[in-house]
C-alpha positions as a printed Julia matrix, in Angstrom:
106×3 Matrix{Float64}:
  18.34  -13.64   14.45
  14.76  -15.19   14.97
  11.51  -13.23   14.28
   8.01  -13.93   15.66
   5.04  -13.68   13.38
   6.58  -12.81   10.17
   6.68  -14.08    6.6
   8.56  -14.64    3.4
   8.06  -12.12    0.5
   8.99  -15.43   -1.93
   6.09  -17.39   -0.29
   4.29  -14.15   -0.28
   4.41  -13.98   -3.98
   3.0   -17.39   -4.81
  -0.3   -16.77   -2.58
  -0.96  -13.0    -3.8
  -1.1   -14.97   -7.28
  -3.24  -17.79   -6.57
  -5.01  -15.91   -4.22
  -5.69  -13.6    -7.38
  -4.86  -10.6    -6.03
  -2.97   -8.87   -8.74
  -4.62   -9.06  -12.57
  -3.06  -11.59  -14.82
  -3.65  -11.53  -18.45
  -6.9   -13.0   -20.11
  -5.61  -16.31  -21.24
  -8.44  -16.66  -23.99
  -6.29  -18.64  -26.54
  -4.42  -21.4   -25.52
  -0.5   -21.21  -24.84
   1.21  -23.33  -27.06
   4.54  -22.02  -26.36
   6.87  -22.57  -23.02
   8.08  -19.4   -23.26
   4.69  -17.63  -23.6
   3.98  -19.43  -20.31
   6.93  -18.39  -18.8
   6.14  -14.31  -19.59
   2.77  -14.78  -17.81
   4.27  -16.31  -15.06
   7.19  -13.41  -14.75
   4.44  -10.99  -15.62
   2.17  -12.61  -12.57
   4.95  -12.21  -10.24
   6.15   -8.38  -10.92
   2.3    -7.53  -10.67
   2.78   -9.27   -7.15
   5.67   -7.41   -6.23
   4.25   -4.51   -7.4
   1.18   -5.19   -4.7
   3.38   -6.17   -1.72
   5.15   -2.46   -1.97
   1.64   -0.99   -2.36
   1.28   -2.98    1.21
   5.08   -1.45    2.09
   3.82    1.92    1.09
   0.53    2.18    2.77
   2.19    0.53    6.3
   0.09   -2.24    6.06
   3.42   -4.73    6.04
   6.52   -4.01    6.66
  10.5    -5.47    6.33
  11.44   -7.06    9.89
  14.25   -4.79    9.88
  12.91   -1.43    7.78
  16.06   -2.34    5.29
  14.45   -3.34    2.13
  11.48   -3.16   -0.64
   9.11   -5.69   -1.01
  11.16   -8.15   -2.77
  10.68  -11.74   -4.37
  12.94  -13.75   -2.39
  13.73  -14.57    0.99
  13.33  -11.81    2.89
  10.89  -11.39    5.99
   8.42   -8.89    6.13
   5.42   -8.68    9.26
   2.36   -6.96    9.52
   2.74   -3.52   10.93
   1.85   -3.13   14.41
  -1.41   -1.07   15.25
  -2.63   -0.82   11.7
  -6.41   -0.71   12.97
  -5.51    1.99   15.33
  -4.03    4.1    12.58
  -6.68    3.63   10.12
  -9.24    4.6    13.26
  -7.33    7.67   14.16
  -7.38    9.01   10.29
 -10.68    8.11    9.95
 -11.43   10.58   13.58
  -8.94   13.29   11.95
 -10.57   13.18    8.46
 -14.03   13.63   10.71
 -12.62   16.45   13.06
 -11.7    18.53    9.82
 -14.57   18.15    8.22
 -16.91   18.69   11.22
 -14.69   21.87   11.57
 -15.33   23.33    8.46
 -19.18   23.47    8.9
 -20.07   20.19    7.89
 -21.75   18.31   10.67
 -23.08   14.59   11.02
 -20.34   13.04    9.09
């Protein structure tokens, strides 16, 4: 099956790193050891994972077919429909309740 506007959690992964979007460690010595490189890299990509569920769990993004976690690997994920509208209408709820308990001009 084809799907429009969607992405790849495994591309997804490399540009939440070099976009720098999850912490990586403070690299203030240098890495002498392949294997030491290797942990940061592993450690780099969990921290991504770990960032697209946040994505998963705050319906920002979304699996094409609701089936799976945020995942490294190739598996196709797409913005969630309406996202601005939601935010907007808990934004206007958030308001209403406050505004309803006496607090006015907020």
């Amino acid at each position: 099956k084809k799907y429009k506007q969607c992405f790849v959690g495994k591309e997804a992964i490399s540009i939440i790193i070099a976009l720098k979007l999850v912490s990586t460690k403070d690299v203030a010595k240098r890495r002498e050891s392949v294997n030491e490189s290797s942990q940061l890299i592993i450690e780099n990509e969990s921290n991504a994972v770990t960032f697209g569920q946040q994505l998963i769990t705050n319906k920002i993004i979304t699996h094409v077919t609701g089936e799976h976690t945020f995942k490294n690997g190739n598996f196709y994920y797409e913005f969630v429909a309406n996202y601005d509208d939601e935010i907007e209408e808990k934004k206007q709820d958030i308001s209403s309740s406050m505004n309803g308990n006496g607090l006015k001009g907020i």
